[in-house]
N, C-alpha and C positions, 0 to 999 in steps of 0.2 A: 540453130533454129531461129527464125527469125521471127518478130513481133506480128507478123502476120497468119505465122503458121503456128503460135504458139497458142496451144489449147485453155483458154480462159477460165483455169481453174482458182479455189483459192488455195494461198501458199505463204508461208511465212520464210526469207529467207534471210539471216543474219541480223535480226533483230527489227526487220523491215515488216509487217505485216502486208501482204497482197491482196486487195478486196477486189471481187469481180466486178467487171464491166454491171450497172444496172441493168442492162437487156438482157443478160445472162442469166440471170437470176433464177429466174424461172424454170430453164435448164438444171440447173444447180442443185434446185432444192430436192430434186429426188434423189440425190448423192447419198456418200455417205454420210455418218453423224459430225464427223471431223467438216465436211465439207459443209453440210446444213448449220453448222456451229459461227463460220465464217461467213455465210451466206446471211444469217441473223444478224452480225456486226455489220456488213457492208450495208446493211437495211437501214439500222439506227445510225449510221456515219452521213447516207443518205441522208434522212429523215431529219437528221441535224445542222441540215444546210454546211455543212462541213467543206469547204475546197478540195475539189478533187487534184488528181493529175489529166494532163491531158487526154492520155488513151483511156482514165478512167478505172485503170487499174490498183492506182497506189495513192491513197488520199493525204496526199502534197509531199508525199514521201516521209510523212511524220512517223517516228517512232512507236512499236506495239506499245499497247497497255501496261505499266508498268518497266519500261523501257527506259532511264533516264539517263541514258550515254548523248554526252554532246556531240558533236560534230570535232573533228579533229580540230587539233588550234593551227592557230595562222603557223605557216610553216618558216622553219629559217632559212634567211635570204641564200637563195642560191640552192636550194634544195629542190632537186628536178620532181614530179608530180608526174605519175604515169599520162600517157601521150592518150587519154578520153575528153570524149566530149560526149554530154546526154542529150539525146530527140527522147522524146515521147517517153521518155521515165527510163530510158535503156542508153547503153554503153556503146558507144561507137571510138573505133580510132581513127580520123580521119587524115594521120600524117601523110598518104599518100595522097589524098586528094589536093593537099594544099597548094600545089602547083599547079593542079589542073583547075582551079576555082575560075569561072568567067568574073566574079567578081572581085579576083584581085587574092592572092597573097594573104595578104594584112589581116582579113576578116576571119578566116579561118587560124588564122597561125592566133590572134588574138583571144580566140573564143574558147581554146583549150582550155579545160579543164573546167568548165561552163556549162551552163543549161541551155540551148540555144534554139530551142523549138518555137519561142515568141519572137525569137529573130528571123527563122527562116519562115514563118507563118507571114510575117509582116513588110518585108521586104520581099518576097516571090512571088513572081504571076501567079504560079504552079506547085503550091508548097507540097503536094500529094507527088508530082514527079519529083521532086527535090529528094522524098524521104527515098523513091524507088532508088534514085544515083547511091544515094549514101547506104543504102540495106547491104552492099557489098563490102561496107568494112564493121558492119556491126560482129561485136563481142561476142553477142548470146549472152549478157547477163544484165540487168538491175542495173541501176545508177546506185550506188554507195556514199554514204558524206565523203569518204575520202577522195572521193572521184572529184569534188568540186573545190576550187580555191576558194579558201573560207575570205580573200578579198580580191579576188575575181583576175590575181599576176596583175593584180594593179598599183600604183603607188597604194599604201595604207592609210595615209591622212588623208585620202579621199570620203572616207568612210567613215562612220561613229566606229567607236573603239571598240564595243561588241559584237559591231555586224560580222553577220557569219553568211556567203553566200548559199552556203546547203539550205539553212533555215528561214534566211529573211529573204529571197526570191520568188514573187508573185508566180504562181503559175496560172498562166491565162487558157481558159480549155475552147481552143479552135476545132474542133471538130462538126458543130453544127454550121452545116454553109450558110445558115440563114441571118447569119450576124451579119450586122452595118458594114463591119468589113470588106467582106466576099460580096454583097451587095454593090457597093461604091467598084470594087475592082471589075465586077462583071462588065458596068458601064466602062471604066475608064479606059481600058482592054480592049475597048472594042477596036475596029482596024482603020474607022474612018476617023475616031478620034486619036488616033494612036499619030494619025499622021498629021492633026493639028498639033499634036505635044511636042513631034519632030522640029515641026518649024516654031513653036514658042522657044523649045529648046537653042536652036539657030539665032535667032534675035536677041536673046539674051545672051549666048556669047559673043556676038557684035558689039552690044553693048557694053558688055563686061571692057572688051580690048577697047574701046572709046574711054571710058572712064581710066584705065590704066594710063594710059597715052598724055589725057588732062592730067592725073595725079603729076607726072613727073613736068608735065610745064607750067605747071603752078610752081610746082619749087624753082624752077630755073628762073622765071620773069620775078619772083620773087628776090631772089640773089643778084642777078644781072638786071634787071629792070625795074626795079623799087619803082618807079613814075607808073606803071600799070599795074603794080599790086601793092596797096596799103598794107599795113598791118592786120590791120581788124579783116581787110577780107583773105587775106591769107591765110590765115586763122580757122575762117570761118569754113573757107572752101577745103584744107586741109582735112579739117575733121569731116566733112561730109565725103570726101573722094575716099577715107582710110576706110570709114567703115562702109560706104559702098564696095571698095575690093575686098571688105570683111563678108559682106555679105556675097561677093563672089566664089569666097572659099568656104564660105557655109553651105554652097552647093555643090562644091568639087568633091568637100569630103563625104557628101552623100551618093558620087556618082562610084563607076567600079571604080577600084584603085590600080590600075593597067595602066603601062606605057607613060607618055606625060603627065599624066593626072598625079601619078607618083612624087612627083614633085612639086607642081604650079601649085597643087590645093592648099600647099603652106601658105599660100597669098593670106588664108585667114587669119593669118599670127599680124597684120599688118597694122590692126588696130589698138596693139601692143597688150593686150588681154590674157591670149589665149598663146598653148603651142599646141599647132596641129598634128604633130608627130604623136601625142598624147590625146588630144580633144578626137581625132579622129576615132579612138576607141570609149573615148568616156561621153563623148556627143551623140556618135550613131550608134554605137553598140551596148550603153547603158540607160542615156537619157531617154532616148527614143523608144525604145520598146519600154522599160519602166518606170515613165512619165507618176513624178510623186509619190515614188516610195523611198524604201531604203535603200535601195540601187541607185538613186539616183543623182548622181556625185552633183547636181545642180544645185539640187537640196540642200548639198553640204556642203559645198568648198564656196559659194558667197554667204553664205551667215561665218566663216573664219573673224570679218572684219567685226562681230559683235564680241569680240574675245578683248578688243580694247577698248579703254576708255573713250566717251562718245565724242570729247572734244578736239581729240588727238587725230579720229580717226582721217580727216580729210589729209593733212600733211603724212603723215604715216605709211596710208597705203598710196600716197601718190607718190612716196620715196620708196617704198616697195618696186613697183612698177619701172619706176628708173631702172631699180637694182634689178628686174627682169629684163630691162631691156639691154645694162650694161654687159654682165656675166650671169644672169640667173639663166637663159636663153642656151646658152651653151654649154652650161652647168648640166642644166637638165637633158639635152642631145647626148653630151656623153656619158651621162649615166645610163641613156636608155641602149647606148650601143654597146655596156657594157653589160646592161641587162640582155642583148640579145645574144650576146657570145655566153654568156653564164648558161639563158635557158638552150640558147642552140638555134642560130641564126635558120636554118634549115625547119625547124618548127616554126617560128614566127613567119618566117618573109618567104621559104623555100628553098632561098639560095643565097650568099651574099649579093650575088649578080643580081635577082630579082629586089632583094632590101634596101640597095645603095641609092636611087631612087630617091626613097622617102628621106632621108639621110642630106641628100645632097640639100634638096627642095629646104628640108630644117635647117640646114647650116647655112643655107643662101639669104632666106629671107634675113637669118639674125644679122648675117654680115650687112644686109641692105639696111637696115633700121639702124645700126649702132653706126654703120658707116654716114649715115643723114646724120645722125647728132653730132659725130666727128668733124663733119664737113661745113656744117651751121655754126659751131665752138669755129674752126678755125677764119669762119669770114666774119666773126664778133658777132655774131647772129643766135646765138645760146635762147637768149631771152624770148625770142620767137620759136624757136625748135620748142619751148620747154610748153610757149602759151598754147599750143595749138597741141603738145603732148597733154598736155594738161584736161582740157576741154574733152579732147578725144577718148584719153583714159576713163575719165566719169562719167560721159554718155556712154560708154560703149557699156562699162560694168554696171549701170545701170539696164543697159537695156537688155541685156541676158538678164534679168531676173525679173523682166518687164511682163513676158509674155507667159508666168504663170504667177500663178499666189503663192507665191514661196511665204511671202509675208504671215502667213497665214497659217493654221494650220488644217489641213481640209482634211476628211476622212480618206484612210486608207483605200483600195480595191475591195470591194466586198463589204461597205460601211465602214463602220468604228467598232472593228473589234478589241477587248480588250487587248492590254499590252501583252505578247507572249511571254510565258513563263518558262525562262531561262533554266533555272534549277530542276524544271519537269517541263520538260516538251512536250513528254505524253498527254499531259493536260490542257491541251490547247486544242484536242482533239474532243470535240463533243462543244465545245466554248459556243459563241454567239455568231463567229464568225460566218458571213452569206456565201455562197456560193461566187465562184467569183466573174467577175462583169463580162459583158462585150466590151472588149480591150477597145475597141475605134467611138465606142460611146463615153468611156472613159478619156479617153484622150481631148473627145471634143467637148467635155465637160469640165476641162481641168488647163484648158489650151486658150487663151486671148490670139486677136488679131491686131496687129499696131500700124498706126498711121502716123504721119508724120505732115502730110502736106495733100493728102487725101485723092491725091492722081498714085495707085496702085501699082502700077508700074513702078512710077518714080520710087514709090513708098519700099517696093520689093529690095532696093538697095541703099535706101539711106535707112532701113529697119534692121539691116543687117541680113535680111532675108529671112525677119520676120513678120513680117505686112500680113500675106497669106498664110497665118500660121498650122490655122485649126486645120487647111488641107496638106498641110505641110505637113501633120504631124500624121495624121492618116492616111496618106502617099508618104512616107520615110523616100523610098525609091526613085521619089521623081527628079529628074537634074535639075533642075532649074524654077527659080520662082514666078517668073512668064506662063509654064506650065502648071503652076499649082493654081495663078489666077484664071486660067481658065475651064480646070479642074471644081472651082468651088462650085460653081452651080449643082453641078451634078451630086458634092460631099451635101450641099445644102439637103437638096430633096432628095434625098437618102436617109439624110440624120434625122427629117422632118417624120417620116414616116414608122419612127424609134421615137418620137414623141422627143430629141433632143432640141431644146432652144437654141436658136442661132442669133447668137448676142450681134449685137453693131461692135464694130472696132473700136479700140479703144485709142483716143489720142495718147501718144508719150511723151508730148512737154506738159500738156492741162488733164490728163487722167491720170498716168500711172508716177510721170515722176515725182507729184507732190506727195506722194503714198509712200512710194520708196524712201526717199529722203527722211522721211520723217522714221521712218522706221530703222533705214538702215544708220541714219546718221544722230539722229537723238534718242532712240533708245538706251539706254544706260548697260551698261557693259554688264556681262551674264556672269560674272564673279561677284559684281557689286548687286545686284539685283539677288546672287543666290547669298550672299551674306548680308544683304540689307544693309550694304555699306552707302554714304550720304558722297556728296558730290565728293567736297574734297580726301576723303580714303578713295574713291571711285579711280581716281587720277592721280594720287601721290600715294598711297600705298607700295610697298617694297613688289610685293608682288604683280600687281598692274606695272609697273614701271616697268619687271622683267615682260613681261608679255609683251608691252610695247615693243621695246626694242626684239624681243625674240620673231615677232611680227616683221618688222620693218627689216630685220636682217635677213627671213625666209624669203625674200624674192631676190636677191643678189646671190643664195646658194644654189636658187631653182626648185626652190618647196612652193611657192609661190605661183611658178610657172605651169599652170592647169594641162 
């Protein structure tokens, strides 16, 4: 029986309590006592501004009254997790779909054992037809905690140490069309617009293979013809052409994962940062829908470098990054192809045939990057390869952390509720927490736009392809940053009539980098700060010194490697 035909009674099933849909209500209450009993709680759950679930059914999937069973613990490596994924509070298998996915493979093999209804809400024209495709492998039963990976088959040090995905995932409730959302899609959908986005789309892949083509004859006139490129502008242009093709694959990996895309969109690992074999799941399928929460591995894996001392940290993590780019890079590839044969290549990717792809793409770009430093070492040219790694590495990891407040800590979805209460989950039910947001007002409330040189275009690849953010972040789906600039007017006066402010952009050499810097580079290391230790324990203490180096070795193993 499916969630459409299923009669909206209330039910308690396996420690889960079921509260009826609000509209129901009314129906309800001429039931029986049992049923008027649960109709009274779904009233004060209401009434308590409580987070529901999406269908409205199950309020956030928290625990009955008196109910203090945690969620299962992180499972042991290699331990297979039945083949569910949850919509709408309910249990689907969707292993047979993962072939037939227009969007690739990857998205669906990744999402296993996940909640994925703010994914398909948010990246679908059509999230209502999307749920009709998939009603054909639903269970018929409940989401369960053990349905969900309590760290989402993700690395673990992605995540604070207690996050539990059952417990700490936002559930955002799309069913009113009238949110900013479905509003902004109504327009962007349209068919005459649909075919400006074609051709923005077009001209930004021009562009992209323009910039590609300069990247590689800078290095050559560099090498062979020192008399047309200096130092300093080698350097200079270096770092601008890397994270422009960075920002080429900050768009690949949001387009399907089909055919070529499978591999070029590694071009984003180019600006020695990121692996996209990895960021493709923690970028679009964490960051993006749970933009500043616990999800949100952005949140957590750049404050890593606040684990050491503040003086250290410049040399440290830019021998980190080396050691990503010498052996951490391929460290981390064959770990994850060892992870796909553990969980079952056929889950993840479909097939090996369809997986090899993404694989190839990962193992290409490392051989391209370690092969440039190879090749720079052997023409006595080290010291150049290292200046222009150097520069590139610190604007690039700055500029991922440019385009939100990570710095900061900003209230949760649904205000500042207190902290949940681990030892009783039940009790988090009735708490202060609001109802939870329009997810696309949240985003553009929580989302910067970054300028560089303030021609937008230009800005869209020397930002990383984060220029147009705020529409980036509410178009996930769009390919290309061409297309999200001409997309903003329309996010503008949408979000205007949501009473949302449309800040100016922000520069990133003269707004956000002097913020970051200070923050990420002088604030005092989070062991000296929680023991109130003074500069020098800060940096010569036994333990700071292990974390230093435990730090500095994590990017040559591929802990590192995001």
């Amino acid at each position: 029986m499916s969630s459409t035909d299923r009669t909206n009674t209330a039910d308690e099933t396996e420690g889960v309590m079921l509260l009826p849909d609000p509209e129901s209500i009314a129906t309800l209450a001429s039931g029986d006592p049992a049923t008027q009993t649960a109709v009274a709680a779904s009233t004060e759950v209401a009434a308590a501004g409580v987070p529901r679930n999406q269908t409205g059914s199950i309020p956030l999937i928290r625990p009955r009254d008196g109910d203090t069973t945690e969620p299962p613990p992180h499972p042991v490596d290699g331990e297979a997790l039945p083949n569910i994924w949850i919509y709408d509070g309910e249990a689907y298998d969707l292993t047979p779909f993962i072939a037939k996915h227009p969007g690739g493979q990857f998205f669906i093999g990744r999402t296993k054992n996940r909640d994925i209804t703010t994914i398909v809400n948010i990246f679908h024209r059509n999230p209502d037809r999307v749920k009709k495709v998939i009603a054909q492998y639903s269970l018929n039963k409940s989401a369960r905690p053990e349905h969900i990976h309590p760290k989402y088959n993700a690395p673990p040090f992605l995540f604070r140490q207690d996050f539990n995905g059952w417990r700490d995932t936002p559930r955002y409730d799309f069913r009113n069309k009238d949110q900013l959302l479905f509003k902004i899609k109504e327009r962007v959908y349209e068919k005459e617009f649909q075919k400006k986005v074609a051709r923005m789309d077009s001209l930004f892949n021009i562009a992209s293979i323009v910039i590609l083509v300069m990247y590689f004859a800078v290095q050559w006139l560099y090498l062979d013809f020192r008399q047309y490129m200096p130092l300093y502008l080698f350097v200079v242009l270096m770092s601008m052409l890397r994270i422009s093709l960075a920002g080429v694959g900050h768009y690949l990996i949001h387009r399907p994962q089909v055919g070529i895309n499978k591999a070029i969109s590694n071009v984003f690992d180019i600006n020695y940062v990121p692996l996209a074999l990895v960021v493709t799941d923690g970028h679009t399928l964490l960051h993006h829908p749970f933009t500043q929460t616990e999800v949100d591995i952005k949140k957590n894996v750049f404050t890593f470098m606040l684990e050491v001392p503040r003086f250290y940290r410049i040399p440290v993590h830019t021998i980190q990054k080396i050691g990503h780019v010498v052996t951490g890079m391929f460290a981390r590839i064959i770990e994850l192809v060892f992870m796909a044969i553990r969980t079952g290549v056929a889950d993840m990717y479909g097939s090996w045939r369809l997986g090899l792809p993404h694989f190839i793409g990962s193992f290409g770009i490392h051989a391209l990057l370690l092969g440039e430093l190879i090749l720079f070492a052997i023409r006595g040219e080290f010291l150049a390869w290292l200046a222009q790694f150097f520069v590139t590495t610190w604007i690039s990891t700055f500029m991922i952390v440019a385009s939100h407040d990570f710095e900061t800590d900003l209230p949760q979805p649904g205000g500042a509720p207190p902290e949940p209460n681990h030892d009783n989950p039940a009790a988090d039910i009735g708490s202060e927490a609001a109802p939870a947001p329009d997810w696309a007002v949240f985003q553009l409330q929580n989302s910067y736009d970054l300028t560089m040189i303030g021609n937008k275009y230009i800005d869209s690849f020397l930002t990383a392809g984060l220029g147009p953010h705020r529409a980036h972040h509410v178009l996930p789906q769009q390919k290309s940053g061409f297309a999200n600039i001409i997309s903003e007017d329309i996010v503008r006066e949408e979000a205007a009539k949501f009473d949302v402010e449309w800040l100016e952009s922000r520069n990133f050499f003269t707004n956000r980098l002097p913020i970051l810097m200070q923050y990420y580079l002088g604030e005092p290391s989070r062991m000296a700060q929680y023991e109130k230790y003074g500069f020098f324990k800060e940096h010569f203490h036994p333990r700071a010194l292990r974390t230093t180096f435990d730090y500095m070795l994590s990017g040559w193993i591929g802990i590192g490697s995001i």
